[in-house]
C-alpha positions as CSV (number, residue, x, y, z in Angstrom):
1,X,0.9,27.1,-40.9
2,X,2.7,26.0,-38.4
3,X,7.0,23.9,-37.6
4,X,5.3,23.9,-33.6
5,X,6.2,20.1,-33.5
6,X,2.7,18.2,-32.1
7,X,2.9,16.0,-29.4
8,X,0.6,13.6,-27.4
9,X,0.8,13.6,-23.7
10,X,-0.7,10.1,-22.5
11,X,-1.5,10.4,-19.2
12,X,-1.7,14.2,-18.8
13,X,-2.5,14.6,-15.1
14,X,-0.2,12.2,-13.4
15,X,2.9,13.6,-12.5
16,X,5.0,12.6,-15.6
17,X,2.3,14.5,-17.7
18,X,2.0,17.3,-15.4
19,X,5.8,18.3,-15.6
20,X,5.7,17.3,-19.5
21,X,3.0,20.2,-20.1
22,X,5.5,22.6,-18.3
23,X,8.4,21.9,-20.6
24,X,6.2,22.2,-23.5
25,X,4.3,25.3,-22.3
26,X,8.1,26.8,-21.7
27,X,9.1,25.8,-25.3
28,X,5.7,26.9,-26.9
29,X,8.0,28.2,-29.8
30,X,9.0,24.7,-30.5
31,X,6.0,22.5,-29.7
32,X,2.4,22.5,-29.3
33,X,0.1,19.5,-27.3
34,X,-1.9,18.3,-30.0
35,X,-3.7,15.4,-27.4
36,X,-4.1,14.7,-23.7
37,X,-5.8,11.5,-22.0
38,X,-6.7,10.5,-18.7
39,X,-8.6,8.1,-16.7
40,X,-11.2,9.9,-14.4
41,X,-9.6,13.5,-13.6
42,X,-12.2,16.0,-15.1
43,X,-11.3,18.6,-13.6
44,X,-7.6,18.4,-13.9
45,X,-8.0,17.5,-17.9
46,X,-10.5,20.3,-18.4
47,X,-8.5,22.4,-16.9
48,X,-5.3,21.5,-19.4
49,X,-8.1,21.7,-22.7
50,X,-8.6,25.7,-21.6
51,X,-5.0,26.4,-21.3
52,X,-3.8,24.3,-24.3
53,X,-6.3,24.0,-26.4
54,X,-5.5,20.6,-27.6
55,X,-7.6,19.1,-30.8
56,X,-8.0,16.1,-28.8
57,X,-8.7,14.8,-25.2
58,X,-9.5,11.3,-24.3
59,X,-11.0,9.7,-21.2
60,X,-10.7,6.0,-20.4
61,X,-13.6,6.3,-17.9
62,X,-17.1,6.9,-20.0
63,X,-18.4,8.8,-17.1
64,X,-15.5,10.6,-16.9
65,X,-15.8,11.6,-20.4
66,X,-19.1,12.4,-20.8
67,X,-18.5,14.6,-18.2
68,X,-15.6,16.3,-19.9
69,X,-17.8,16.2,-23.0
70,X,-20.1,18.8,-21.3
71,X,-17.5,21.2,-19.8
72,X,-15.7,21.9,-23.0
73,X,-19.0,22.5,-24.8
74,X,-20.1,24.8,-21.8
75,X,-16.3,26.2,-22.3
76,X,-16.9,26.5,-26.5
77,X,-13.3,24.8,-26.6
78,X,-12.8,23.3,-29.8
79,X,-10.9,20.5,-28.4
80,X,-13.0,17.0,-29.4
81,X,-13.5,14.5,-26.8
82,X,-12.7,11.0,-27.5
83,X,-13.4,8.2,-25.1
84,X,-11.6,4.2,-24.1
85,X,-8.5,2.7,-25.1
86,X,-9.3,2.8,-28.8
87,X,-9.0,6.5,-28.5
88,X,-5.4,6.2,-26.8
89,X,-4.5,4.0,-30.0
90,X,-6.4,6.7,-32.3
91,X,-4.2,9.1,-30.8
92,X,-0.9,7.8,-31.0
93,X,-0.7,6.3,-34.6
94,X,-2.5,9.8,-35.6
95,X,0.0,11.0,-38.7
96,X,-0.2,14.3,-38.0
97,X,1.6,14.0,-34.1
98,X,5.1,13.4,-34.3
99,X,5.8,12.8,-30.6
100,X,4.1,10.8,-28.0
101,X,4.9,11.1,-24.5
102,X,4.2,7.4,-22.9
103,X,3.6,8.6,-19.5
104,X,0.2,6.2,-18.7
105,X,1.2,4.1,-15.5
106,X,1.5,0.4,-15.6
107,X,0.6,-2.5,-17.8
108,X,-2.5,-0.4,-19.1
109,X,-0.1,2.1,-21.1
110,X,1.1,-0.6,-23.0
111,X,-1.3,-1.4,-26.2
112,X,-1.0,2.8,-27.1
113,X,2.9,2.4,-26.7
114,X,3.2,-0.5,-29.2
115,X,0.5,1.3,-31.8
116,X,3.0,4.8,-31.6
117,X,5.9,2.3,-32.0
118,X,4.0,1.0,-35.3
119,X,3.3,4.1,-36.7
120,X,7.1,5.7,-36.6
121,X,6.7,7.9,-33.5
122,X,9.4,9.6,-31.7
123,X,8.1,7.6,-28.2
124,X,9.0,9.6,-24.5
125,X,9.2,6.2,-22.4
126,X,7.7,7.1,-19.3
127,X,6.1,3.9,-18.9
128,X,8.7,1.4,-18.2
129,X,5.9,-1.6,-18.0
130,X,6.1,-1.4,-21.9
131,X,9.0,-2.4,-22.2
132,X,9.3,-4.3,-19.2
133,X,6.6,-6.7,-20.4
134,X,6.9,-6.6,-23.6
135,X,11.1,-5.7,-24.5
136,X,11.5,-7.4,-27.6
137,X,8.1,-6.8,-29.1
138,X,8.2,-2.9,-28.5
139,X,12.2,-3.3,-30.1
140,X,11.2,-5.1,-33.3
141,X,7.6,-2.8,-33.5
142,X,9.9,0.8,-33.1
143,X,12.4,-1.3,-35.8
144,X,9.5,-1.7,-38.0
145,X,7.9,1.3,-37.6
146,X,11.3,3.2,-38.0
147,X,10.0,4.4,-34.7
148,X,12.4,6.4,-31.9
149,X,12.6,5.5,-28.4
150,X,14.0,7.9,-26.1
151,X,13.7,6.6,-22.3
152,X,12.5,9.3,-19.8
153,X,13.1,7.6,-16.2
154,X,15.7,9.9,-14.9
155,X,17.8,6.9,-14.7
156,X,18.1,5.5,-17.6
157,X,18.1,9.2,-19.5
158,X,20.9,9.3,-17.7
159,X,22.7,6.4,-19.0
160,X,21.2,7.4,-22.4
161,X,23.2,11.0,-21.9
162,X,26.4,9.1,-21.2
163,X,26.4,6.8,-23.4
164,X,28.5,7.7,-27.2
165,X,26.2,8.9,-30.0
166,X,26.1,5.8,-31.5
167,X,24.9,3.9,-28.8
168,X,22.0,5.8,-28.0
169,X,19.6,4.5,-30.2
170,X,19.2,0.7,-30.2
171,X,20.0,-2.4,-28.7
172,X,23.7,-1.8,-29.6
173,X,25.8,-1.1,-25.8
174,X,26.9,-4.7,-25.8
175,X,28.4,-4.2,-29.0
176,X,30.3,-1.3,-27.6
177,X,33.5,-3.3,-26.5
178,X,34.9,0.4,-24.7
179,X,31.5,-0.3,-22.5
180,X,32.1,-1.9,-19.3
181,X,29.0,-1.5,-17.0
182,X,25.8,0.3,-16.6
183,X,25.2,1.8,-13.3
184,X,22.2,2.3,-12.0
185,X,21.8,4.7,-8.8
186,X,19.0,4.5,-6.6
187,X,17.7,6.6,-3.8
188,X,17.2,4.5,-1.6
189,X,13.6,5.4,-0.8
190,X,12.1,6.6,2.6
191,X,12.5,3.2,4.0
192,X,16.4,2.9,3.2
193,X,17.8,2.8,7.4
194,X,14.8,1.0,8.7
195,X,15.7,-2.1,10.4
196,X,13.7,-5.4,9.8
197,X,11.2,-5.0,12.3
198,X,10.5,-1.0,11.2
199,X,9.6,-2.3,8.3
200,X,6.0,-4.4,9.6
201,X,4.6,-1.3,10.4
202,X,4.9,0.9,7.3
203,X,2.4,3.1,6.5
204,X,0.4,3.9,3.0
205,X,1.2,7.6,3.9
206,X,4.9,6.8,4.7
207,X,5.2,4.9,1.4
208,X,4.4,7.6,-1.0
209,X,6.4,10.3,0.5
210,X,9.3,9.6,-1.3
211,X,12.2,12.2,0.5
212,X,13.9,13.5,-3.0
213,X,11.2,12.9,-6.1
214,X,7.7,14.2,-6.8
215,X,6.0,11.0,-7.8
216,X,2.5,9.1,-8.1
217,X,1.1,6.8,-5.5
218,X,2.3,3.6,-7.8
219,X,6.2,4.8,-8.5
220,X,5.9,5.9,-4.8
221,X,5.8,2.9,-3.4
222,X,7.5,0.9,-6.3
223,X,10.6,2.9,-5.2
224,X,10.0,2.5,-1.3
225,X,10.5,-1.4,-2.0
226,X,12.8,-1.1,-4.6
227,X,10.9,-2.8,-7.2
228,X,11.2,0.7,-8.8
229,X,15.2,-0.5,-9.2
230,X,14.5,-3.7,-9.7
231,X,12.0,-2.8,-13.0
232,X,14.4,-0.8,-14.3
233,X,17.0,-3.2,-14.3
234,X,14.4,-5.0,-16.7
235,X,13.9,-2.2,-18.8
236,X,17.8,-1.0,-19.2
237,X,18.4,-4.4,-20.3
238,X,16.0,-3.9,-23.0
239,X,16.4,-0.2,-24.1
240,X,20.5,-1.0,-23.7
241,X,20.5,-4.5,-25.3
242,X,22.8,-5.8,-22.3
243,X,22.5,-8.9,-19.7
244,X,21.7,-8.2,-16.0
245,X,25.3,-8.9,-15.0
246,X,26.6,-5.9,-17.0
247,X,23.9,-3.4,-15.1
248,X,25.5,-2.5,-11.3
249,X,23.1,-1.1,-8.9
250,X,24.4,1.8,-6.3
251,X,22.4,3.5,-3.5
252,X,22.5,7.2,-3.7
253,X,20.3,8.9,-1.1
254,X,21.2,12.5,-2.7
255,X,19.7,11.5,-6.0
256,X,21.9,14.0,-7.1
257,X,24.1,11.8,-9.8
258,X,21.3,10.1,-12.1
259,X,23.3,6.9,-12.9
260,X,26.4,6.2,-15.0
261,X,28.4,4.4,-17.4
262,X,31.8,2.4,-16.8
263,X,34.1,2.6,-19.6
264,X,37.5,0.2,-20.3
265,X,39.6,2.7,-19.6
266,X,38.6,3.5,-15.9
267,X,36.5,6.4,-16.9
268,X,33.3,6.9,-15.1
269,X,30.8,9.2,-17.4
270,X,27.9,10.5,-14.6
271,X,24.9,12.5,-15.5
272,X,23.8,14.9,-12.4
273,X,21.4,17.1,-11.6
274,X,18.7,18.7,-9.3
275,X,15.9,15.8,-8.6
276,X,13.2,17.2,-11.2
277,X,11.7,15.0,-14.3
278,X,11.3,18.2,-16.4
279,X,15.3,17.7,-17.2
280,X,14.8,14.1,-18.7
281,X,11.4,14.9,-20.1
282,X,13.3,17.9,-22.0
283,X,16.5,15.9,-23.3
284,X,14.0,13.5,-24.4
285,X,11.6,15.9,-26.2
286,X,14.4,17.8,-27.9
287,X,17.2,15.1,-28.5
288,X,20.1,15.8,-29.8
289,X,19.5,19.2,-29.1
290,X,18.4,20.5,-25.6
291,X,16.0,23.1,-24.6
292,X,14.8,24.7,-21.2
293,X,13.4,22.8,-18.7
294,X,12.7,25.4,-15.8
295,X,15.3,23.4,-13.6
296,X,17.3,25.4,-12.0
297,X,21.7,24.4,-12.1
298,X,23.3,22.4,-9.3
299,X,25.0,24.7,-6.9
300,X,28.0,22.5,-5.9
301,X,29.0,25.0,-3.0
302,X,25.8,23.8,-1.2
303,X,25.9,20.0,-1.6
304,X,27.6,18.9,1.8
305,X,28.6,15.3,0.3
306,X,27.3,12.8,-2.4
307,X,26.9,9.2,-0.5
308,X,27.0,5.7,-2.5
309,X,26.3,2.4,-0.6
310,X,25.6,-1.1,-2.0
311,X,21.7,-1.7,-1.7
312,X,20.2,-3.9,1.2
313,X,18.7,-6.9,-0.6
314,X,17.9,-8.6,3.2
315,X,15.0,-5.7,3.5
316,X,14.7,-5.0,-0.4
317,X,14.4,-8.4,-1.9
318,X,12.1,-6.9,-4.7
319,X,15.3,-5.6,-6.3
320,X,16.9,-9.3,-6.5
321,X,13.3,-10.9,-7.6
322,X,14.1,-8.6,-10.7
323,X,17.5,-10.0,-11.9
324,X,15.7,-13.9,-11.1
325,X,12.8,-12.7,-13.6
326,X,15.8,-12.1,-15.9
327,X,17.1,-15.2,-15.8
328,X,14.4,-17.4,-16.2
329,X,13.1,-15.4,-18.9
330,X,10.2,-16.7,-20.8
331,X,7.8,-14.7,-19.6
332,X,8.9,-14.1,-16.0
333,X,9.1,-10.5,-16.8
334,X,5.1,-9.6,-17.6
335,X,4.5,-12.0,-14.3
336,X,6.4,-10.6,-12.1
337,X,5.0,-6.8,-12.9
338,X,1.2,-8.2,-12.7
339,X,2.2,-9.4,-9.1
340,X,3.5,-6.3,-7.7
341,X,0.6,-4.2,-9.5
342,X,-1.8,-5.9,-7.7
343,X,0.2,-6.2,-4.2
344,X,0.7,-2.8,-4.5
345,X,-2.7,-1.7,-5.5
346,X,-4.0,-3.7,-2.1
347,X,-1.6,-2.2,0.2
348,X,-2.5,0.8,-0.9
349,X,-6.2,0.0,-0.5
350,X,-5.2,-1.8,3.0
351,X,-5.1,-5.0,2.7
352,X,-1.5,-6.4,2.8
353,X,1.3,-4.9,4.8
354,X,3.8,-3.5,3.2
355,X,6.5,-6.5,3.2
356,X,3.7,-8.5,1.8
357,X,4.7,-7.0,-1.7
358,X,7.6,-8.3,-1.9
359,X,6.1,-12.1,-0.6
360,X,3.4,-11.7,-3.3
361,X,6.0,-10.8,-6.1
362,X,8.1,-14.0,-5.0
363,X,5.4,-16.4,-4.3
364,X,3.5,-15.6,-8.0
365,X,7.0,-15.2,-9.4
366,X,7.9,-18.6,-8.5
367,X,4.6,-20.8,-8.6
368,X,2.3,-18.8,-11.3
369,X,3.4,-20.9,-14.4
370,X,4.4,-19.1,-17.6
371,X,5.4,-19.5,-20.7
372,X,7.5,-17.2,-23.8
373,X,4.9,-15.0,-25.2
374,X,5.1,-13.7,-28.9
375,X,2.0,-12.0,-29.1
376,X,0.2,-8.9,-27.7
377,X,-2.4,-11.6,-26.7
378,X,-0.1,-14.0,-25.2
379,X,1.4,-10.8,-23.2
380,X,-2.5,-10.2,-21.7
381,X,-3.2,-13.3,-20.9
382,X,-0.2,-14.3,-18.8
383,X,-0.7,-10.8,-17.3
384,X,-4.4,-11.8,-16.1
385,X,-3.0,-14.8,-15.1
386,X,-0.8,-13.6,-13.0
387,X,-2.8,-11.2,-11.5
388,X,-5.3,-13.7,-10.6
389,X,-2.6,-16.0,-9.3
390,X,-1.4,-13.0,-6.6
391,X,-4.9,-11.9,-5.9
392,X,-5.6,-15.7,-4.4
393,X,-2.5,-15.5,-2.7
394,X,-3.8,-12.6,-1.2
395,X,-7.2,-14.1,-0.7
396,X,-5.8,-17.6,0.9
397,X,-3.5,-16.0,3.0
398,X,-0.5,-17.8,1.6
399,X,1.9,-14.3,2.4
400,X,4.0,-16.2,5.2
401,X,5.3,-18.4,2.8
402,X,5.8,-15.7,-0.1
403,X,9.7,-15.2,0.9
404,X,10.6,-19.3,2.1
């Protein structure tokens, strides 16, 4: 007999998952992984089975788990391995985990997050796509399912963290009439003092080495265009049940204050800290309470100066495309994130420039028709619409025109 609290790390070897693991492994008292999924890493995911011995590890790639299959038999682990998306849905409405860390990248992490919702789950939002696409479904399924949302982007933990006790849990901050603003900070990204022209000849490498944050390939880029920003603007309108006029955007290169809230009495309320994930993945895990996160303190005597700047939306339109998606509504939203999956997955692979993500997002944004979806299959089908939309762009050559 055990009070470990189980939890469910989806997406256990990207970088969210990674750093998850290390908060729990440093709170072992507290919690234990009950399941871990991936898409193809073997190695990586066999290598988490031997050192946490979870009951369950699932693959989304059948080679992949076949594979897996025969290492932890070889091992004699008794960790079962499940395989496809079913086995992410197995996983998070399972009764006997408590917690599920949402930490699978992109539009694919959203059917799991919506069945955790269902089933009453505390959910670690890692995967902002959720409730990007799909805001007001995941709301009313977490209302339903008497379900707990705690957002892990540093960003909006941040907000969370500042907001009043009250607040923190539900669509309630426009209610809140001593709430003025949500500010959002950003980095910047490595790309932040480039001129125009700098900007045609980005690299793939130069794009995912963010200068402050240890991130995946996808966030990487996402945040050297700003469509990071501009996604969370999305998403904090959703968690934070406020417009996009009440969320203020600030350019931070330090990334050393997280974001913040504006109150009616002039009071700023600012959450700060060294740039490591393992502090919001711990609020989140442990909420209201805190635990250790293996981050070290901020030593004010060494920071030399804390910058803000308004963000430049002549080389970052991305972040503006967001707030349009906003206010057409409908289903803008789940468009607009299928477009800039697919850019960014082909400038990645080499095939568009890197400006060219931000003319895909506009051009499929503004031509890809769309329409309110209230359904799960409504929410596919306009997102394979729209990726099919900016994969002819692509195709046809139509970038020139993306931004006119």
């Amino acid at each position: 007999m055990t009070d470990r609290q189980a939890v469910a790390v989806l997406g256990s070897t990207g970088s969210i998952g990674v750093s998850t693991l290390d908060v729990i492994k440093r709170n072992q008292h507290r919690y234990q992984v009950s399941a871990i999924t991936a898409n193809k890493n073997v190695e990586q995911i066999e290598a988490q089975c031997v050192e946490f011995q979870p009951r369950y590890a699932a693959m989304a790639d059948p080679l992949a788990a076949e594979a897996l299959k025969r290492r932890v038999s070889a091992r004699n682990l008794n960790t079962t391995v499940l395989l496809g998306e079913g086995s992410l849905n197995q996983i998070a409405e399972d009764p006997e985990i408590p917690i599920v860390m949402a930490a699978i990248v992109g539009f694919a992490g959203l059917d799991s997050t919506l069945v955790a919702a269902r089933s009453g789950k505390r959910i670690l939002l890692a995967n902002k796509e959720s409730m990007v696409v799909a805001g007001h479904l995941l709301n009313q399924a977490a209302k339903d399912g008497n379900a707990t949302i705690v957002p892990v982007d540093s960003e909006h933990n941040a907000i969370f963290q500042c907001l009043p006790k009250e607040n923190q849990l539900g669509a309630t901050v426009s209610e809140a009439r001593e709430i003025e603003r949500l500010v959002l900070t950003a980095s910047g990204g490595p790309f932040r003092q480039l001129s125009a022209d700098e900007m045609q000849h980005v690299t793939v490498e130069q794009a995912v080495n963010h200068p402050n944050w240890d991130m995946g390939p996808k966030i990487s880029v996402d945040s050297a265009t700003m469509m990071n920003k501009g996604l969370e603007i999305i998403e904090a309108c959703f968690l934070f049940g406020v417009n996009e006029q009440q969320i203020e955007v600030l350019v931070h290169p330090q990334s050393i204050v997280h974001s913040m809230v504006r109150y009616c009495d002039g009071s700023v309320l600012a959450q700060m800290g060294e740039s490591d994930m393992r502090t919001p993945i711990a609020n989140a895990l442990a909420w209201p309470q805190r635990i250790d996160a293996g981050v070290s303190p901020l030593d004010f005597k060494l920071l030399a100066g804390l910058e803000f700047e308004a963000p430049d939306m002549l080389n970052f339109p991305c972040l503006d495309l967001a707030r349009q998606a906003l206010r057409v509504g409908k289903g803008a939203n789940v468009v607009l994130n299928a477009a800039n999956e697919i850019a960014v997955e082909r400038f990645i692979d080499g095939q568009v420039r890197f400006v060219d993500i931000a003319a895909v997002n506009a051009y499929t944004l503004t031509h890809c028709e769309s329409s309110e979806p209230h359904s799960v299959a409504d929410l596919k089908a306009l997102d394979m619409a729209a990726r099919s939309y900016a994969e002819e762009i692509i195709t046809n050559g139509q970038l020139s025109v993306g931004l006119a």
